[in-house]
C-alpha positions as CSV (number, residue, x, y, z in Angstrom):
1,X,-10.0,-13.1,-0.2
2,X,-12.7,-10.6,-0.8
3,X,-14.7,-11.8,2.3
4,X,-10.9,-11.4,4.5
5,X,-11.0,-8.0,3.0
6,X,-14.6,-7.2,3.2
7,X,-14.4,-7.3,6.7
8,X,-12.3,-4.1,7.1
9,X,-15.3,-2.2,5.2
10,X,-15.6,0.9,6.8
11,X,-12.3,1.0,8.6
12,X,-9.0,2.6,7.8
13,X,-6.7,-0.5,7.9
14,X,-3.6,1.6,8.8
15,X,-2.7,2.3,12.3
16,X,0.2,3.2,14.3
17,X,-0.9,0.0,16.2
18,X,-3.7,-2.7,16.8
19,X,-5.1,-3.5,20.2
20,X,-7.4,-6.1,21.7
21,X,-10.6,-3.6,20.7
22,X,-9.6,-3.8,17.1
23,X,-9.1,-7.8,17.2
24,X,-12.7,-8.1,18.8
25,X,-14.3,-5.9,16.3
26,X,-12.9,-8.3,13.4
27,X,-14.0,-11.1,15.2
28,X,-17.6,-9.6,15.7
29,X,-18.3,-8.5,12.5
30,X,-17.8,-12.0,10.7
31,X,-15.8,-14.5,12.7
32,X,-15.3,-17.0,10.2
33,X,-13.5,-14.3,7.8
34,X,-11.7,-12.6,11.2
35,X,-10.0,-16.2,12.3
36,X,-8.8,-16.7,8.8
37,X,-7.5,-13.7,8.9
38,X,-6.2,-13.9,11.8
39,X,-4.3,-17.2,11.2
40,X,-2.6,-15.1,8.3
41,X,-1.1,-12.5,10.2
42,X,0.1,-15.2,12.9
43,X,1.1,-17.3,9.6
44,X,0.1,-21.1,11.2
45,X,-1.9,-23.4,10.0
46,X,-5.6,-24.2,10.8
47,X,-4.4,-27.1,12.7
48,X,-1.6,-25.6,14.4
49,X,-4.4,-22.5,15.1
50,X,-6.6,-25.2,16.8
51,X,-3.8,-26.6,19.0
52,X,-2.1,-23.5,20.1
53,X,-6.0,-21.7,20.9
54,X,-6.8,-25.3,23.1
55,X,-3.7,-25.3,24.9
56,X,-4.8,-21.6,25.7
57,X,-8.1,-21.9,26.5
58,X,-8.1,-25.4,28.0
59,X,-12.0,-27.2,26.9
60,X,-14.7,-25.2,26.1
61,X,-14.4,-25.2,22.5
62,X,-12.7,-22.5,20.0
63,X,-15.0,-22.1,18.1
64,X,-17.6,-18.8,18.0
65,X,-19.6,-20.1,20.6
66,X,-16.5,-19.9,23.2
67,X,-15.8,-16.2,21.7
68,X,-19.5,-14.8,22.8
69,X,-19.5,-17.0,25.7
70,X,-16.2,-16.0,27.1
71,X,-15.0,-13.2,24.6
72,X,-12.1,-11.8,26.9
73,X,-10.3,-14.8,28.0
74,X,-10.6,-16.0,24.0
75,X,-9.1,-12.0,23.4
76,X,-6.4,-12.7,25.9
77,X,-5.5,-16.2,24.4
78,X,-5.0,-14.2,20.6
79,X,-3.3,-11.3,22.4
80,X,-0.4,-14.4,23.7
81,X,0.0,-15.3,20.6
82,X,1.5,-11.6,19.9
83,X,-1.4,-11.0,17.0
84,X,-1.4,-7.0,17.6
85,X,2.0,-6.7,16.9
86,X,2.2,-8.9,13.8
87,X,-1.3,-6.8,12.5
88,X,0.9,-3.4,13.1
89,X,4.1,-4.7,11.3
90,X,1.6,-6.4,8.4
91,X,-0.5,-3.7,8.1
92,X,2.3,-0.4,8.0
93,X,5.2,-2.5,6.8
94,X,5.5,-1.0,3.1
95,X,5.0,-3.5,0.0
96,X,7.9,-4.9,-2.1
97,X,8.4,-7.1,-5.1
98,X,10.1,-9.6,-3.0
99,X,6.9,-10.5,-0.9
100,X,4.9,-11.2,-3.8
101,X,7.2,-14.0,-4.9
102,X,7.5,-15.1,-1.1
103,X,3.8,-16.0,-0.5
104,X,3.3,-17.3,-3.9
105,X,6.0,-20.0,-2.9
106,X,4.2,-20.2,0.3
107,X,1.3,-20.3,-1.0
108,X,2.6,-23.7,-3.1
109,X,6.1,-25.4,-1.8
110,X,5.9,-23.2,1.2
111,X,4.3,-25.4,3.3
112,X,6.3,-28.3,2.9
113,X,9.3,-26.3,3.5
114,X,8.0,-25.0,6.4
115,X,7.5,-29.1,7.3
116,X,10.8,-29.9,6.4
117,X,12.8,-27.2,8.2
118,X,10.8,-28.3,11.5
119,X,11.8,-31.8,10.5
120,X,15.5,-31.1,9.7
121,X,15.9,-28.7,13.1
122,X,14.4,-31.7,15.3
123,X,17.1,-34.1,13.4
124,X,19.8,-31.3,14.1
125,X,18.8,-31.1,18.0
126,X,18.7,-35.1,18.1
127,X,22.7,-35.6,16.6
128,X,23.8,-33.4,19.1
129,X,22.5,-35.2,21.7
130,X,24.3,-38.3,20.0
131,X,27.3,-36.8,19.5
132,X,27.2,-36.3,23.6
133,X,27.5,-40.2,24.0
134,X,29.1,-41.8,20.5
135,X,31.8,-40.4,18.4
136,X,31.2,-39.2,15.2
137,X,32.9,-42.8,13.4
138,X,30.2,-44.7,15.3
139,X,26.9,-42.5,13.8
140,X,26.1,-43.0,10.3
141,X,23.3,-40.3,9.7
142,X,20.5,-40.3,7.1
143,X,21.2,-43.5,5.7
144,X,20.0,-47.8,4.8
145,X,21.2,-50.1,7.0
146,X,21.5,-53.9,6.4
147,X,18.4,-55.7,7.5
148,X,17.7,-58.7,9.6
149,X,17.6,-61.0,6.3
150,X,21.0,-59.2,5.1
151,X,19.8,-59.0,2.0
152,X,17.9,-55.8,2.2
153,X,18.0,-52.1,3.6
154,X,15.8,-49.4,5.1
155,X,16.6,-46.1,5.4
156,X,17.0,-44.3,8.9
157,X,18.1,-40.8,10.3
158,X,20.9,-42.5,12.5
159,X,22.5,-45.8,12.8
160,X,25.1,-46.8,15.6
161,X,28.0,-48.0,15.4
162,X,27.2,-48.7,11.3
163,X,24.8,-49.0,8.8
164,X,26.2,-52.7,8.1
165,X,26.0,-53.3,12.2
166,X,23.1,-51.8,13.3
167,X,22.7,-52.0,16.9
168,X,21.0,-48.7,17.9
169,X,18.9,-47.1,15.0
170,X,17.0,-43.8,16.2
171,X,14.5,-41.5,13.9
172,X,13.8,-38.5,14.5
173,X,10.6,-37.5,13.4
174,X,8.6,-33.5,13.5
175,X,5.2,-34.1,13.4
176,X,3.9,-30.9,13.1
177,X,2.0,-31.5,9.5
178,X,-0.8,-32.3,8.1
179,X,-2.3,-35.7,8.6
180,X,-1.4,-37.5,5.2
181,X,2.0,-36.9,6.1
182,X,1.5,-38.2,9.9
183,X,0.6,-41.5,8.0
184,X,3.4,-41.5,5.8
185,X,5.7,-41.5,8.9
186,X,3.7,-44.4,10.6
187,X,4.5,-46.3,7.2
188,X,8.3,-45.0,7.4
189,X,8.4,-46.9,11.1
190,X,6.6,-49.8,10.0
191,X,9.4,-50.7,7.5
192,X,12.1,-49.9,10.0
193,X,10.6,-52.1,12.6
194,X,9.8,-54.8,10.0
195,X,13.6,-54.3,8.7
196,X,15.5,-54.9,11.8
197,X,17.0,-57.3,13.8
198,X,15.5,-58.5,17.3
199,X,19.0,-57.7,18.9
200,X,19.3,-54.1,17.4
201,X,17.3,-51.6,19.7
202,X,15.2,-48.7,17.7
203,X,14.7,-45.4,19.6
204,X,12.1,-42.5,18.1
205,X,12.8,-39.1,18.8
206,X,9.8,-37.1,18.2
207,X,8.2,-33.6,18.8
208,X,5.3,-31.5,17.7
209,X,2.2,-30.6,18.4
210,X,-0.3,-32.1,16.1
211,X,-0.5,-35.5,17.3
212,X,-3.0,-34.8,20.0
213,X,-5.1,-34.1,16.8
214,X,-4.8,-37.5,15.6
215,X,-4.6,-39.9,19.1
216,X,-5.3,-42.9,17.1
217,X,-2.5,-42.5,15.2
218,X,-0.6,-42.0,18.7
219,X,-2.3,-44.5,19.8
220,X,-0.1,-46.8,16.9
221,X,3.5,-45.7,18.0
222,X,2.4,-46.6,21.5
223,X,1.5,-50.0,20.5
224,X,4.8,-50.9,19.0
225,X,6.4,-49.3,22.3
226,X,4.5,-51.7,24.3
227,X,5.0,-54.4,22.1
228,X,9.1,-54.1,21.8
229,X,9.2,-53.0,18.3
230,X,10.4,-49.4,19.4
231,X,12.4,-49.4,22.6
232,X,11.4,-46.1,23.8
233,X,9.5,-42.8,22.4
234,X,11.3,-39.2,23.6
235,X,10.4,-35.9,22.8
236,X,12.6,-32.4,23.5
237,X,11.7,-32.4,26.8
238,X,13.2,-36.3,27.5
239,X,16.2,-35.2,26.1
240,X,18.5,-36.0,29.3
241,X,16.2,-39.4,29.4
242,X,17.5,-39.9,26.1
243,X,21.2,-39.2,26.4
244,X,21.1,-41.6,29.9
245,X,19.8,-44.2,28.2
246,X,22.6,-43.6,25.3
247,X,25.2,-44.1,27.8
248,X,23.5,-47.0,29.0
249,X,23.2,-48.6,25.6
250,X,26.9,-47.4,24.8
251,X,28.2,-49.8,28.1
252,X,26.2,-52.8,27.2
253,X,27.0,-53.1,23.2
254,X,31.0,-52.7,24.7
255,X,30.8,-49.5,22.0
């Protein structure tokens, strides 16, 4: 934190607002410290930082060869993200108690809240879609259903018509966390494919942006796509795709 602050030596920090030229002096005067930050006024993560500066700037790098090389497009791409006004209302907005406590839990459980409320919201947007097509006494949410043996269960977001008939199961999965837990949802898959009957059809309802971080991990979900073990993979944008092919479903299990 002392090399965050050091880099303001010489400045007053407090202005009635922050503009490109103060954003490219940081960045001048020690990058490294500048883009950290930087990433704390924005409040993302590294990897979410990465994602939204390539979408930005398109290849080239993000890195501080692609700020000297091309300093004003890389100034534009910060300036999109709305950084000037979050410096102005971080730097003049007066202390309280109250924030102290709020990064120290970020600073802990923060982030995985942060994970779970993106997870939770994409679960939220996914039942309404369901409830569209099926009536609520044919969706059992966050539950185990029976598995092919009988004998065991799995858990899954939804299961239609019922957990002890499974015939559509969907998940709905956020995925925009750190890798560890990008594995740990691979595994949660793997058991529900492995759990299920060859006559019950699983759909994945997923969103985020950190996959095209990990591709080989991608790569996996698309295998089991191709493969028959998930049916079909749908993000935000698919969502009238995914509601179709509800109906569709709905007509040929007579639900």
């Amino acid at each position: 934190m002392q090399l965050i602050a050091s880099i303001y030596c010489g400045q007053s920090p407090k202005k009635k607002s922050y503009t490109k030229k103060d954003i490219e002096e940081l960045l001048r005067k020690n990058f490294p410290a500048a883009s950290t930050l930087i990433r704390l006024f924005l409040d993302v993560s590294k990897d979410e930082m990465t994602i939204h500066l390539k979408e930005l700037l398109g290849d080239g790098g993000i890195g501080i060869k692609r700020f000297q090389k091309d300093s004003e497009a890389y100034l534009r791409a910060l300036c999109s993200l709305g950084l000037p006004g979050k410096m102005t209302t971080a730097v003049n907005t007066p202390p309280h108690w109250s924030d102290v406590l709020i990064e120290r839990l970020k600073g802990g459980r923060g982030s995985a809240i942060k994970g779970q409320q993106r997870g939770r919201g994409l679960e939220d947007f996914t039942e309404n879609l369901i409830r569209h097509v099926f009536d609520q006494s044919q969706i059992d949410t966050r539950c185990r259903f029976i598995g092919a043996s009988g004998q065991s269960t799995e858990k899954t977001d939804f299961v239609i018509p019922s957990r002890n008939d499974p015939h559509i199961l969907i998940e709905a999965k956020a995925y925009g966390a750190t890798g560890s837990k990008q594995t740990d949802i691979l595994g949660d898959i793997a058991r529900i494919v492995e759990q299920k009957r060859n006559d019950t059809v699983m759909l994945l309802f997923t969103d985020g942006i950190t996959w095209r971080e990990r591709l080989s991990d991608l790569q996996k979900l698309i295998d089991l796509q191709n493969t028959g073990s998930i049916n079909r993979i749908y993000t935000r944008a698919m969502a009238e795709e995914f509601l179709s092919d509800l109906k569709q479903l709905k007509i040929e299990f007579g639900l």
